[in-house]
N, C-alpha and C positions, 0 to 999 in steps of 0.2 A: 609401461602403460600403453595398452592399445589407445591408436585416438581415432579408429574407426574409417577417416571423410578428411579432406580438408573444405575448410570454409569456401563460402559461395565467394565469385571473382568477381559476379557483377548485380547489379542492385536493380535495374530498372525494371524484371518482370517479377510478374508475382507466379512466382516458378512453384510446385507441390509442397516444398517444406516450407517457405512461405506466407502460405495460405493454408498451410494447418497451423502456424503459427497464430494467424490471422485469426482462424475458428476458436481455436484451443481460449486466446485470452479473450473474444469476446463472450463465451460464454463461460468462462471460469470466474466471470467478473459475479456472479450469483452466485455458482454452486461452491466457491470455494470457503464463503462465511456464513452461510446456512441462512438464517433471516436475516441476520450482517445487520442494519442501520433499522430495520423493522421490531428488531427483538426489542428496544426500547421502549419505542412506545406500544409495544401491544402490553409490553409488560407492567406498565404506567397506568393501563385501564383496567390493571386487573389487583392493582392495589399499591403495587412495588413504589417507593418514595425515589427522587433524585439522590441518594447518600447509597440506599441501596443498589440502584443501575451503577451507582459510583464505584460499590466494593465490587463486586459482578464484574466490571470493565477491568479495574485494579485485577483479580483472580488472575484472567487472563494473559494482562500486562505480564505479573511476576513469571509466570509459564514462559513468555518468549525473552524476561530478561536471563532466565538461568539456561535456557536451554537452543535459542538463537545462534549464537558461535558456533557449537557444536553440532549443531542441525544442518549450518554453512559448511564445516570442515566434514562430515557424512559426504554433504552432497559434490564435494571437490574430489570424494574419493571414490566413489560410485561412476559405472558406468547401467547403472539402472534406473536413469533419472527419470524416466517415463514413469515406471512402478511409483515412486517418490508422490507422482500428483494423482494416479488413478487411485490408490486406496487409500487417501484422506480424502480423498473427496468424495467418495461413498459411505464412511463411515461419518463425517460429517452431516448429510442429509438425514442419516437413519436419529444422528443426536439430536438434530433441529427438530425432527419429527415428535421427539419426545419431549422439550421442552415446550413445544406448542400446546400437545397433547396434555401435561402436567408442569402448569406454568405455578410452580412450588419452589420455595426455596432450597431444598436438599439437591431436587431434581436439574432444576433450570442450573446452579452450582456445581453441580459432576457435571453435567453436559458441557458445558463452555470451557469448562475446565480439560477435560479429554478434547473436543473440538482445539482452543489453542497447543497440546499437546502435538496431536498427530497434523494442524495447519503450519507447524516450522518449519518445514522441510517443502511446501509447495513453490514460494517464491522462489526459495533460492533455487530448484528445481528450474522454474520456469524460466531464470536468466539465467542458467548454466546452457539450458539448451537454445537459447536464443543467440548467446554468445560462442558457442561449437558449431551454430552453422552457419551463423555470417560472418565470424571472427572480429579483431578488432579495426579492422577498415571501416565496416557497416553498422557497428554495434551503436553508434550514436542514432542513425536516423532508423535502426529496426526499435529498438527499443523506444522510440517514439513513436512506430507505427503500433509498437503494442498498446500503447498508454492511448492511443485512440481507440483501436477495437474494442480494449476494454473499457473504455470512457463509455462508450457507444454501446458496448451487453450491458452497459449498468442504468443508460438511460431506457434500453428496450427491457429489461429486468422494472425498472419502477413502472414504467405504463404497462405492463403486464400484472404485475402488482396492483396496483390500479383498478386495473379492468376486474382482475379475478375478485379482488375481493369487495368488488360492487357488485359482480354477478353472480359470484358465486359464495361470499365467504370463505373462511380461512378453509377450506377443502379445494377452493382456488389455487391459493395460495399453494397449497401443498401440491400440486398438478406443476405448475408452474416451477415448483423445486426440482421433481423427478424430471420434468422434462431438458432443465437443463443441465441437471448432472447426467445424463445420460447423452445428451452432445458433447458435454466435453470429456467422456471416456474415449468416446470414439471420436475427436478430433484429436487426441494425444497416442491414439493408435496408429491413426493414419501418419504421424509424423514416421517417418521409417528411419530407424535406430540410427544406422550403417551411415546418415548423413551427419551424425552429430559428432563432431572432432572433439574427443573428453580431454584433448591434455589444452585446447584453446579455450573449452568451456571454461578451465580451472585459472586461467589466466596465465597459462605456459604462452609465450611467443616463441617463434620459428627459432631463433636463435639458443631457446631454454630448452624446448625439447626434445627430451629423453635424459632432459638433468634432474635433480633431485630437486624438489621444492625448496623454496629459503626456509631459512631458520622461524622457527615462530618467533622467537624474541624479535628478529631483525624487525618484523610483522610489527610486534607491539611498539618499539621504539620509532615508527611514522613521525612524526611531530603532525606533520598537514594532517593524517588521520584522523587522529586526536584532536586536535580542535574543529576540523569536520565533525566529529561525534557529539563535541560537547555545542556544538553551535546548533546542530539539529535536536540536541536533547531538549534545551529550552524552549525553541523554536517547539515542537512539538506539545512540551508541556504548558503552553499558552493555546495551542490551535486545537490540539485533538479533543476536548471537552465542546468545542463552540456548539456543531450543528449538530451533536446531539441534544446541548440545552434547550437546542432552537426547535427539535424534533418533540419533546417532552414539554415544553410550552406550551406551544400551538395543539398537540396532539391532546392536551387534558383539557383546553379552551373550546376546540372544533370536535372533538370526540370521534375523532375519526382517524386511528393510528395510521392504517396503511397508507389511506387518501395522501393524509398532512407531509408523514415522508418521503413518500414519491414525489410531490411538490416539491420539496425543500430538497432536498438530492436532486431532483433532475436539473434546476438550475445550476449549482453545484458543479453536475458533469458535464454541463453543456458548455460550461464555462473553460472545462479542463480538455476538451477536446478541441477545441481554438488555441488552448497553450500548448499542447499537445504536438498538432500540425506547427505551430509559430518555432519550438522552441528549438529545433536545429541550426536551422536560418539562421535565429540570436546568436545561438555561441557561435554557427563561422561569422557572422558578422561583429559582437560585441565581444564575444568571448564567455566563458564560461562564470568568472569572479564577477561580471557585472549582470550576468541572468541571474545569477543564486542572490545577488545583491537587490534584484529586485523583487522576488519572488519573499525572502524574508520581510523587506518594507513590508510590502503589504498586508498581514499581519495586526500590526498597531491599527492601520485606518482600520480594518476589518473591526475591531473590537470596539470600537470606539462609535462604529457607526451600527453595531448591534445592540449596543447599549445606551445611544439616544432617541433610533426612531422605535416609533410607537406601531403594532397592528403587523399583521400579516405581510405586508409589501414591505415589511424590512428583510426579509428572507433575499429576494433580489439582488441589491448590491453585498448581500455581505456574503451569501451562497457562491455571487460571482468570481471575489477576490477569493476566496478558499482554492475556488479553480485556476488563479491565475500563482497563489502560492502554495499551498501542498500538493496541487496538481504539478505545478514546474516542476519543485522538489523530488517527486516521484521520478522526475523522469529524471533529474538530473545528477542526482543520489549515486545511484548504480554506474554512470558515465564518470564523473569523479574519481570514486574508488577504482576504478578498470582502468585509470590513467594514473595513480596514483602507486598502485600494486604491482602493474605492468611485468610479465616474467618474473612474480614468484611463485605462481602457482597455488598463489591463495587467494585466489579474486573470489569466491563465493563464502570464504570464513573471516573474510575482513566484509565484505558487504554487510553479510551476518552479523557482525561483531558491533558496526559505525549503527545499523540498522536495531539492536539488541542496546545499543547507551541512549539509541533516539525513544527507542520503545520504555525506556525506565522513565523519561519526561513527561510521556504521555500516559502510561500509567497510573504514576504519580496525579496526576492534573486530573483526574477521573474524579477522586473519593475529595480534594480539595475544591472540585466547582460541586460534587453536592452538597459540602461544608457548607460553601457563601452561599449557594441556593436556598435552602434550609435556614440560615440563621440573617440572612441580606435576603436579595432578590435577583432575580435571571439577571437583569441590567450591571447589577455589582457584578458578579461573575464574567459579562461578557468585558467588561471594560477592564475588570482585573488581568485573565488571561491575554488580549488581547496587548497592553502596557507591555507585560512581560516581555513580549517579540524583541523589545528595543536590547535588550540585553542582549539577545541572541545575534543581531547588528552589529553590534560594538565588538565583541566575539569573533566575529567573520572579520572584522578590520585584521585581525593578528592573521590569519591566515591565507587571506586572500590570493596577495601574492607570490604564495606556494602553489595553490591551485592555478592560475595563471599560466606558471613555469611548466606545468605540468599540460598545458592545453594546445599542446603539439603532439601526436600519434608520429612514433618514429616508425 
């Protein structure tokens, strides 16, 4: 296997491949889910029920639990990982365009449907090539500098959002799509191939390379893995319904889809972009088993305080904690598994894989919160999901200190 480059030796400037990194995720944070958190509620005022945005989200879900792994072990075997995010993320826009256009059941249904299809292969794209060119010395705080850039396209993404479609209506909106899938073709251009090391993307270390990948079994028998997977699956199937409930509320109350979710997300992001910058610092300092320990906590308060305060200004503290737990989570997911995998050279088809048991949780938790929605109330739903967390706690007790042991980079 050619690997092209070896990894960058030093971290303190923001050297050319760096800062197309920088470009790439913050405007991928838009173009890569089409209307992403907007499709809800525009879809909400246009008649669609909470059961139905439920099965819609569910569609999706099933797409990356079958085809997640395999999307990961593609991109561990490719030295085309650029190609990987440029043509889903073109073909993605033209299908937003069309479920805006024909906001129909059949229609809005294949789109999301091909959309989750050809979007399996971007992430793991995205952190094979973040991981071949700062390797695993830097891979903790670059991939936290991503998880800011992109925090920060996704708050410039809603107040753009915002603006357009006060000024202009959904033809806004749609200006605002092309413009940023066409920065991030050409920020994932500028990245120059020849710097991307494919056998450190794939999680070969200096010592494995030019060896054979481990066994897949060896893969599947992880223990730590494995309760990593199933700790995030709950976790997730508690958290991933919340802010949409909160989007679909508000948005049929204030009548104002785009407004309502721009609000509600940018607190959200604002919030994950403070954990974002915090969350390196933590693991050298606490270590990694007591960040992911707090990041799950907060969860239960989350649901708990969405389903007793009343009005608009609940959005606030419980948008916040989303940011200080699925935001950590995001960032600290991918660093786990990379220390966990360490020289087998399947660091993108177990990311995949941990990522593909977390994705059946959430899912799942889609077509179940418009269940209680539908037959209880928002309130029910937020304090159901949000209980669940604790199980996902007790979960992490088994495993913990595996990942611990694991929170040394030899």
């Amino acid at each position: 296997m050619s690997t092209c480059a070896k990894p960058v030796t030093s971290f303190g400037h923001l050297t050319p491949p760096l800062a197309a990194l920088a470009a790439l995720n913050f405007f991928l944070a838009d173009a890569r889910d089409g209307l992403g958190p907007f499709l809800d509620a525009y879809l909400i005022t246009k008649g669609w029920t909470p059961f139905d945005l439920g099965a819609l989200a569910t569609i999706g879900g099933f797409v990356g639990i079958v085809g997640g792994a395999p999307a990961g072990a593609f991109v561990d075997a490719t030295c085309h990982k650029r190609t990987l995010i440029i043509a889903p993320i073109i073909l993605i826009t033209l299908l937003a365009f069309a479920a805006i256009a024909y906001p129909i059941g059949f229609v809005v249904f294949t789109t999301q449907f091909v959309t989750s299809v050809f979007g399996l292969v971007i992430g793991p794209a995205v952190m094979a090539i973040t991981l071949g060119i700062v390797g695993r010395k830097f891979f903790s705080r670059q991939i936290s500098r991503n998880a800011v850039w992109n925090h920060a396209g996704n708050i410039l993404l809603l107040g753009g959002t915002y603006l357009a479609s006060r000024w202009a209506g959904i033809s806004g909106v749609g200006a605002l799509m092309v413009g940023t899938t066409i920065a991030t073709v050409v920020a994932v251009l500028v990245i120059d191939r020849s710097k991307i090391d494919h056998a450190v993307a794939r999680g070969l270390s200096r010592k494995t390379e030019g060896m054979a990948p481990t066994n897949f079994k060896l893969l599947l028998s992880n223990r730590a893995l494995f309760f990593l997977a199933a700790t995030l699956m709950i976790f997730h199937f508690g958290n991933a319904p919340i802010a949409r409930l909160i989007s679909q509320q508000f948005a049929i109350g204030m009548n104002q889809p785009f407004q309502t979710t721009a609000i509600i997300t940018c607190v959200g992001q604002i919030s994950a972009i403070i954990g974002a910058m915090l969350a390196p610092y933590a693991v050298e300092r606490i270590g990694l088993r007591w960040v992911l320990f707090l990041a799950l906590g907060s969860l239960p308060i989350r649901g708990i305080i969405a389903a007793e305060m009343q009005g608009f200004a609940m959005i606030y503290p419980v948008q916040a904690l989303d940011g200080i737990g699925a935001g950590l989570l995001g960032i600290l997911t991918p660093l786990v598994v990379e220390r966990l995998l360490a020289g087998t050279g399947h660091f993108n088809f177990g990311l995949a894989a941990v990522l593909t048991v977390q994705g059946l949780g959430a899912t799942t938790s889609n077509i179940v919160a418009g269940f209680i929605v539908d037959h209880y109330d928002y309130g029910t739903a937020y304090l159901f999901h949000g209980l669940v967390a604790v199980l996902a706690v007790a979960l992490f007790m088994l495993v913990g200190k595996e990942i611990e042991r694991s929170d040394v980079i030899h």
